[in-house]
C-alpha positions in Angstrom: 93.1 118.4 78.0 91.4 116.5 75.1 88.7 117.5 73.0 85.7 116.1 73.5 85.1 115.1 70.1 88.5 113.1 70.3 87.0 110.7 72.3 85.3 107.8 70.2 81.2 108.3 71.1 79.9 106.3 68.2 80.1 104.8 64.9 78.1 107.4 63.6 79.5 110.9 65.1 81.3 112.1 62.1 77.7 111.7 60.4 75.6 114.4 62.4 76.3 118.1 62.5 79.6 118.9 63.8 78.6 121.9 65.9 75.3 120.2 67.4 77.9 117.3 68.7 80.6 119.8 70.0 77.8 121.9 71.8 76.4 118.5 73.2 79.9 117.1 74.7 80.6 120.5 75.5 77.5 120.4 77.9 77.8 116.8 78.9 81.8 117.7 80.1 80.4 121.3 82.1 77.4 119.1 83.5 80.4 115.8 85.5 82.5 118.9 86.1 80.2 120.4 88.0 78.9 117.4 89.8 82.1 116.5 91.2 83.8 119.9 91.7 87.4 120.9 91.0 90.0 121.6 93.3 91.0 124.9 92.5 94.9 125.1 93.3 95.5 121.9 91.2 93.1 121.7 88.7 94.7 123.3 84.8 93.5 125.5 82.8 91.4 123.0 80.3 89.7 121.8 83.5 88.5 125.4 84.8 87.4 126.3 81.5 84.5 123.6 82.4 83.2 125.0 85.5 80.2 127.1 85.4 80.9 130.7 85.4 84.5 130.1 84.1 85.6 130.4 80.2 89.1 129.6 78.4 90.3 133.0 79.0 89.1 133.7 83.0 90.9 130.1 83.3 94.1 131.2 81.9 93.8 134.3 84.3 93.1 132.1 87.5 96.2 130.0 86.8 98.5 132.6 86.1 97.2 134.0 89.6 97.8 131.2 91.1 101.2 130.4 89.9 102.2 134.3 90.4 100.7 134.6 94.1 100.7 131.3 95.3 98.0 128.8 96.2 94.4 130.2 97.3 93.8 130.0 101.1 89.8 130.8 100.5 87.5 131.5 97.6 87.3 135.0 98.4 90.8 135.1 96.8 89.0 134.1 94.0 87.8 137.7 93.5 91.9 139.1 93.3 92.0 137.3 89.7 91.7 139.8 87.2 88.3 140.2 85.5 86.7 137.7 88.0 83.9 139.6 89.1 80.9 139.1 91.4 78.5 137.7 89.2 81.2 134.9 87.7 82.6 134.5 91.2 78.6 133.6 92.6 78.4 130.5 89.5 81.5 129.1 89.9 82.0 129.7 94.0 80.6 126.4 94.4 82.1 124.4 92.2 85.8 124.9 93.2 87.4 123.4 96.1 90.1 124.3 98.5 91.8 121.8 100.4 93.1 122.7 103.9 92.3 126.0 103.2 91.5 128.6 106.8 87.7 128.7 106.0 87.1 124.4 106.2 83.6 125.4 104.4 85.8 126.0 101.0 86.5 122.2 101.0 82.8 121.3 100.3 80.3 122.0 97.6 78.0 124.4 100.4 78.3 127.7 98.1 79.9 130.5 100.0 76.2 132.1 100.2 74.9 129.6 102.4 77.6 129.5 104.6 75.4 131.6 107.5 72.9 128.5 107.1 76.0 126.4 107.7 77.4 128.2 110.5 74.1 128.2 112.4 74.1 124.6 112.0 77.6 124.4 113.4 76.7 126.5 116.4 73.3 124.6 116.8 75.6 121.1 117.1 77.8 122.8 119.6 81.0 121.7 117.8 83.9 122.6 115.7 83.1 123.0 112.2 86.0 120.3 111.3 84.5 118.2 113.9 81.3 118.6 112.8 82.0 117.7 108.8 81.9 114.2 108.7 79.7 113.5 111.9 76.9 111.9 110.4 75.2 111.0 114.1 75.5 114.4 115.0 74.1 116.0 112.1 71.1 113.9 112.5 69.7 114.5 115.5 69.5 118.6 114.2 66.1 119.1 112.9 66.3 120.9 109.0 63.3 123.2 109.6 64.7 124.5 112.5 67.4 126.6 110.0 64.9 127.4 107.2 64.4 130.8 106.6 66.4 134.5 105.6 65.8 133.7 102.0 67.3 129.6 102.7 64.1 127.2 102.1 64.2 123.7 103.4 65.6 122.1 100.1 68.6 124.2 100.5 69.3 123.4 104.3 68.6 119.2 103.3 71.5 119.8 100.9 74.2 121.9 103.6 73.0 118.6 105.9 74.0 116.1 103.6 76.9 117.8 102.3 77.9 118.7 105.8 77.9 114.7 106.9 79.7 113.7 103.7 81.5 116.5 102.7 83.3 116.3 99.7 82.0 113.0 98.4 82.3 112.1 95.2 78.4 111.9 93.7 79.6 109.2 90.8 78.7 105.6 91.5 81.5 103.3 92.2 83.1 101.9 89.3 83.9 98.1 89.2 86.8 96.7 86.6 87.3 93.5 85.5 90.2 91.8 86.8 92.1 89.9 84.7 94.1 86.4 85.2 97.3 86.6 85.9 99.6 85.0 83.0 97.0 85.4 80.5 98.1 88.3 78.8 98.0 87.3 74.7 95.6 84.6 73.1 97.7 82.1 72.5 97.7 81.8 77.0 94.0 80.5 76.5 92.7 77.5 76.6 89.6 75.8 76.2 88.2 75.6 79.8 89.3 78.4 81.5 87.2 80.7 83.3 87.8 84.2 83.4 86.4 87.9 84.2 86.1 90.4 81.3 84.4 93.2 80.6 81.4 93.5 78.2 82.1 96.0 75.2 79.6 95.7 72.4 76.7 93.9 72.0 75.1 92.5 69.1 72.0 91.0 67.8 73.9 87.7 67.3 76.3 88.2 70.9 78.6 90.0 73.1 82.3 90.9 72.8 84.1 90.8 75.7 87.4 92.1 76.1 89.6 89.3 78.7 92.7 90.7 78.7 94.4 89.3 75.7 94.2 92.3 72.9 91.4 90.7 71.4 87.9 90.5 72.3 86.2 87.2 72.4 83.0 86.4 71.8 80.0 85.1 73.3 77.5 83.9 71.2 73.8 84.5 72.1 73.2 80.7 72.1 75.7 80.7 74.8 74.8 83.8 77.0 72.7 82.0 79.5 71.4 78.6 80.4 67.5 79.9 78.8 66.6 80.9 75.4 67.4 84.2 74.7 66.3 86.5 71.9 67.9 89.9 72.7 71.4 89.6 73.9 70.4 93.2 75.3 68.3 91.7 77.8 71.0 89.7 79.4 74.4 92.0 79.1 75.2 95.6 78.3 78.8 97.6 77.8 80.4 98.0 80.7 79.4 94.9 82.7 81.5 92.5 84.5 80.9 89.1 83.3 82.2 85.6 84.2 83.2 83.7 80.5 84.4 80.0 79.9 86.8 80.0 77.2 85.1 77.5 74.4 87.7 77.5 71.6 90.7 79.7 70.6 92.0 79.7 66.8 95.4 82.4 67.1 95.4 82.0 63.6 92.0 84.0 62.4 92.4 85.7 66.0 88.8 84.3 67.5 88.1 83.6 70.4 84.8 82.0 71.5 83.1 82.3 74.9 80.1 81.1 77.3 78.4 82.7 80.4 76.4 79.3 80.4 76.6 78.2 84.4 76.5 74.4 83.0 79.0 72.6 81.0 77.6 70.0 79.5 76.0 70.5 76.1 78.4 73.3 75.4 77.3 73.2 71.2 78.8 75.7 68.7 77.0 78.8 68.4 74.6 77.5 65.6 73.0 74.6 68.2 70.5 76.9 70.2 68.0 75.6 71.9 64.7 76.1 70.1 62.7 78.5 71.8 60.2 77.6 74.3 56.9 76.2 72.6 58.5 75.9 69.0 57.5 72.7 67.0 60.3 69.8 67.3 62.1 69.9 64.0 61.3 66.3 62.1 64.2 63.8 61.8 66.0 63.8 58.8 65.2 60.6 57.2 67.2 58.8 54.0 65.0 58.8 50.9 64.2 55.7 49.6 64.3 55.2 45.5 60.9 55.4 43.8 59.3 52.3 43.2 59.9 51.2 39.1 57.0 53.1 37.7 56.8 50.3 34.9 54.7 47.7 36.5 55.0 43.9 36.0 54.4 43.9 32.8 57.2 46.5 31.6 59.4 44.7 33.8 58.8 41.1 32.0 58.8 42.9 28.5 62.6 44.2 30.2 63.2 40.6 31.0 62.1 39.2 27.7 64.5 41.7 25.6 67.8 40.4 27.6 67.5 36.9 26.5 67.4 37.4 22.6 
């Protein structure tokens, strides 16, 4: 429902050509979509226009099928919709779901091509096809080669197996968020010593901004990123990670917030007190400089002494 270009991607996107970034989110948006599938009797409009095989208008006509005729019990429905025909029906087959649908197959992403592969393997496992999806012991004792063959090559039937023992699984990675302390919910609830988890959300060359919670990122200072000397704040954090922070000092005034991810607390200096990195000369003590010697010798100096008695 929102534009891809909406969405904030970079300091710099209203810089490059317009088209070339609308093309590339375009792609980017068709590419997730795809990966984790859509379920066809819920999913709007702006959603199906992403799915392979599917534009804006063949969207509009699937949802104003579906609203006029009801929900869709398989995805041969799919070929009722007005100017849905075979060749956009065999791209985008795969990519739709139907939950509790009669054909269970239509609830995973085996396309409805391979569903003779599938059905062998069913048969092969002596079980219900709903008993079957989901049984990953089962499904591993069936040997893939045995089901290779009538145009189905032994990539294809790895995939109906693993699809088969976890159908419908979502292929993103699981997404951890920070979780944030209860109470401290504006800056003036921090205080110096308190440890909380934030998320990282830009990293610079002098630190890492961390957002806590409180409206306003903090930030951790490279000198205070970890217990070594570190050059790249790149190397130790990157947006999107879950960090542990000590809060270090809080001024509500300006609106800072300073933080560490050191493990030790003592020797907790302000951001300009790094260590010196490893192998670096020791800087020389500052040392008071004394006044030059009088330049005038003794005998300028009883000439002086001579002048103050007339």
């Amino acid at each position: 429902k929102v534009d891809p270009k909406a969405i904030g991607v970079g300091q710099y996107q209203h810089d490059v050509d317009q088209g070339a970034l609308s093309r590339a989110l375009e792609t980017v948006v068709e590419d997730a979509v795809n990966a984790v599938g859509v379920d066809v009797n819920t999913a709007s409009a702006a959603l199906l226009s992403h799915v392979s095989g599917i534009g804006p208008s063949l969207a509009e006509a699937i949802v104003a099928h579906r609203d006029a005729q009801g929900p869709f019990k398989t995805r041969r429905k799919l070929l009722d919709v007005p100017r849905l025909g075979p060749k956009a029906f065999e791209q985008c087959a795969g990519f739709l779901r139907i939950r509790d649908g009669a054909e269970p197959l239509d609830a995973s992403a085996v396309h409805p091509e391979s569903y003779p592969v599938a059905k062998k393997i069913v048969a092969a496992a002596a079980k219900d096809v709903r008993a079957l999806m989901g049984d990953s012991a089962t499904l591993k004792t069936l040997d893939p080669n045995r089901f290779v063959g009538d145009g189905f090559g032994l990539p294809t039937v790895k995939d109906i197996l693993t699809e088969l023992e976890k159908p419908g699984r979502d292929p993103r990675p699981a997404f951890r968020t920070a979780t944030f302390a209860d109470g401290v919910d504006e800056i003036g609830d921090l205080k110096p010593g308190m440890m909380l988890e934030g998320t990282v959300t830009n990293v610079a060359a002098f630190g890492a901004f961390v957002d806590i919670g409180v409206h306003q990122d903090g930030l951790v200072h490279v000198s205070q990123l970890a217990d070594r000397f570190v050059k790249d704040p790149a190397e130790v954090v990157k947006a999107g990670q879950v960090v542990r922070v000590r809060v270090l000092e809080v001024d509500p005034k300006r609106k800072r917030i300073s933080l560490s991810m050191k493990s030790k607390t003592e020797d907790e200096g302000r951001p300009s007190q790094q260590a010196p990195r490893p192998g670096a000369a020791p800087r020389p003590e500052r040392r008071e400089a004394k006044p030059p010697a009088d330049a005038r010798g003794a005998f300028g100096a009883a000439l002086a002494d001579a002048m103050k008695r007339r």
